[in-house]
C-alpha positions as CSV (number, residue, x, y, z in Angstrom):
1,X,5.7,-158.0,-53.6
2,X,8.7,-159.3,-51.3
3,X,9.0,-163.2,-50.8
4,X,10.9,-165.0,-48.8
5,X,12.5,-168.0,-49.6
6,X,14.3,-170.5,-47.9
7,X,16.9,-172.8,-49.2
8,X,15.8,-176.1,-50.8
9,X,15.3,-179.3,-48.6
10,X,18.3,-181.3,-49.5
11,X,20.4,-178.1,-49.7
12,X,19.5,-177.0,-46.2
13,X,21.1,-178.2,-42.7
14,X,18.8,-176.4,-40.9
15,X,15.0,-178.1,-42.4
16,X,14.4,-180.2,-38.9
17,X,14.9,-177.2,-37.0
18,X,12.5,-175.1,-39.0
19,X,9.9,-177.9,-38.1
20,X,10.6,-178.2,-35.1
21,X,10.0,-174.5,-34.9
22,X,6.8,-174.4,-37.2
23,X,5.4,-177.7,-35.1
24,X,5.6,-175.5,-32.0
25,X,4.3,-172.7,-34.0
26,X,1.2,-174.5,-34.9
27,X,0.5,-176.5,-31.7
28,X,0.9,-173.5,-29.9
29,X,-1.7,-171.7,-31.8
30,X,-4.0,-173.9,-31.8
31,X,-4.2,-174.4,-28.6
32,X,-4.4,-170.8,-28.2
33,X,-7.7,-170.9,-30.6
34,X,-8.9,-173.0,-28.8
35,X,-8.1,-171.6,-25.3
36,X,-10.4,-168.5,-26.2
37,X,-13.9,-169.9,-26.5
38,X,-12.9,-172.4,-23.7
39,X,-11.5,-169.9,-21.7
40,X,-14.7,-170.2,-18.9
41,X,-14.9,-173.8,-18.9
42,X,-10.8,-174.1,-18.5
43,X,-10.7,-171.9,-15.5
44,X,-13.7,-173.6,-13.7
45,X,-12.1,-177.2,-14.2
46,X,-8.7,-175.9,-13.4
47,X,-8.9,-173.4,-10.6
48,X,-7.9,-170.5,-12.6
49,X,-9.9,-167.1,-13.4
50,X,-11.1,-166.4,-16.9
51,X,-8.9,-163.6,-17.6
52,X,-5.5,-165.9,-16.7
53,X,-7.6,-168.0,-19.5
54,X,-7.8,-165.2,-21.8
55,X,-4.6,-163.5,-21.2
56,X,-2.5,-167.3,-21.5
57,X,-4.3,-167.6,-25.1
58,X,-3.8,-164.6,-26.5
59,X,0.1,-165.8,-25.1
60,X,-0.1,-168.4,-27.4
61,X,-1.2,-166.9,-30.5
62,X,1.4,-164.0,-30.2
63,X,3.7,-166.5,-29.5
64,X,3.0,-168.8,-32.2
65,X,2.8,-165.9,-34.9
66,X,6.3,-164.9,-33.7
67,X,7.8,-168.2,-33.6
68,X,6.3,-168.5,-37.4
69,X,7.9,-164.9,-38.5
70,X,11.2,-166.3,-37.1
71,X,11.0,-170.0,-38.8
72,X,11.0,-168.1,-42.0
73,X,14.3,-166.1,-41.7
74,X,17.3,-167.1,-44.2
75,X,18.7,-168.3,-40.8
76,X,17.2,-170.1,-38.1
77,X,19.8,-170.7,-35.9
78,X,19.9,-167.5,-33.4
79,X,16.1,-167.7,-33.0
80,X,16.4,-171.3,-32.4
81,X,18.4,-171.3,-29.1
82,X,16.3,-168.0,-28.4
83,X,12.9,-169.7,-28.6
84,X,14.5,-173.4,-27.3
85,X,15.9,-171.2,-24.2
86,X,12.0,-169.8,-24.0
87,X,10.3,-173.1,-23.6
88,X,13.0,-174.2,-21.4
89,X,12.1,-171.2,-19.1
90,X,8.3,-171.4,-19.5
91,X,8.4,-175.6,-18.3
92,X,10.6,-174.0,-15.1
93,X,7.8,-171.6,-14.9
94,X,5.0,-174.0,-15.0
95,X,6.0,-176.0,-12.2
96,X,7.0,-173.1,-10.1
97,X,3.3,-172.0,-10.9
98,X,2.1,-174.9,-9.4
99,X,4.4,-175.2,-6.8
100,X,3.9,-171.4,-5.5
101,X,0.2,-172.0,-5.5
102,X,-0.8,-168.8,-7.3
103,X,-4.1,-170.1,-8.1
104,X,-5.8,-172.8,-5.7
105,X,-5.4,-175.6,-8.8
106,X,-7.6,-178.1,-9.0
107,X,-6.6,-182.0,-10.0
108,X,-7.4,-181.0,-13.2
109,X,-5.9,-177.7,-13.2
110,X,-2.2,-179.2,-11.9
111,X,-2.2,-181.5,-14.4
112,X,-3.0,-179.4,-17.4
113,X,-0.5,-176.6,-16.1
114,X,1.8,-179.4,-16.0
115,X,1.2,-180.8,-19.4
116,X,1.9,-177.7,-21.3
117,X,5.4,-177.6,-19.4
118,X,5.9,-180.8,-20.6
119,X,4.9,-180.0,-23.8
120,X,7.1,-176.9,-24.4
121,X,9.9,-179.4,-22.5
122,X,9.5,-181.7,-26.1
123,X,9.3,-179.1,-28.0
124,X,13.1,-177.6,-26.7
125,X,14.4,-180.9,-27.1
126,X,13.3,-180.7,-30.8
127,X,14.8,-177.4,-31.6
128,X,17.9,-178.1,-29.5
129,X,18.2,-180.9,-32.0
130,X,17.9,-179.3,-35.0
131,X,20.1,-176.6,-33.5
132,X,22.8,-179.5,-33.5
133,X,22.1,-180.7,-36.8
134,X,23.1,-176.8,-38.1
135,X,26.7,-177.1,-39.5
136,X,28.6,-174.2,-38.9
């Protein structure tokens, strides 16, 4: 059986970037869970169609399964920027979503869209963080 390790808390530079990382993990699965058996509800509140529901879930668990794999890497550094860079993009995506009118959005529907861009906006402020904190 392989393990992987990482270095010890107070040995390590990079510890708040690899929580930053497994917080977005987490939150990003969960809400992926939870997006599934929603997934009818969310796109009549929100304007959207049940497969952009579906497909936007399954998004987030893939996503969040990566983001774990790559939190547990000796180094954390390269993915960091990668995945910070990522959420960057998907908060410019979200409001270009909205903007471009792809869907006709309810209230409801521009604010939640919104709120995840927001939320992957925190989240790249977190991991651009603990990318500074990384010495050398």
């Amino acid at each position: 059986m392989t393990a992987i390790s990482t270095p010890r808390l107070r040995e390590s530079n990079d510890s708040f970037l690899r929580f930053a990382l497994r917080a977005d993990a987490i939150a990003s699965g969960l809400m992926g869970l939870a997006g599934i058996p929603l997934a009818g509800w969310l796109a009549r509140i929100s304007g959207t169609s049940i497969a952009f529901e579906y497909a936007v879930s399954a998004f987030f668990i893939a996503f969040a399964i990566g983001v774990f794999a790559f939190a547990a890497r000796p180094s954390v550094k390269a993915a960091g920027i990668v995945i910070a860079v990522g959420n960057v993009a998907y908060t410019v995506a979200t409001v270009v979503f909205v903007l471009a009118d792809v869907f006709p959005l309810t209230t409801v529907g521009v604010v939640l869209t919104l709120a995840t861009g927001v939320y992957t906006l925190i989240m790249a402020e977190l991991q651009y963080q603990g990318i500074r904190r990384i010495k050398a």
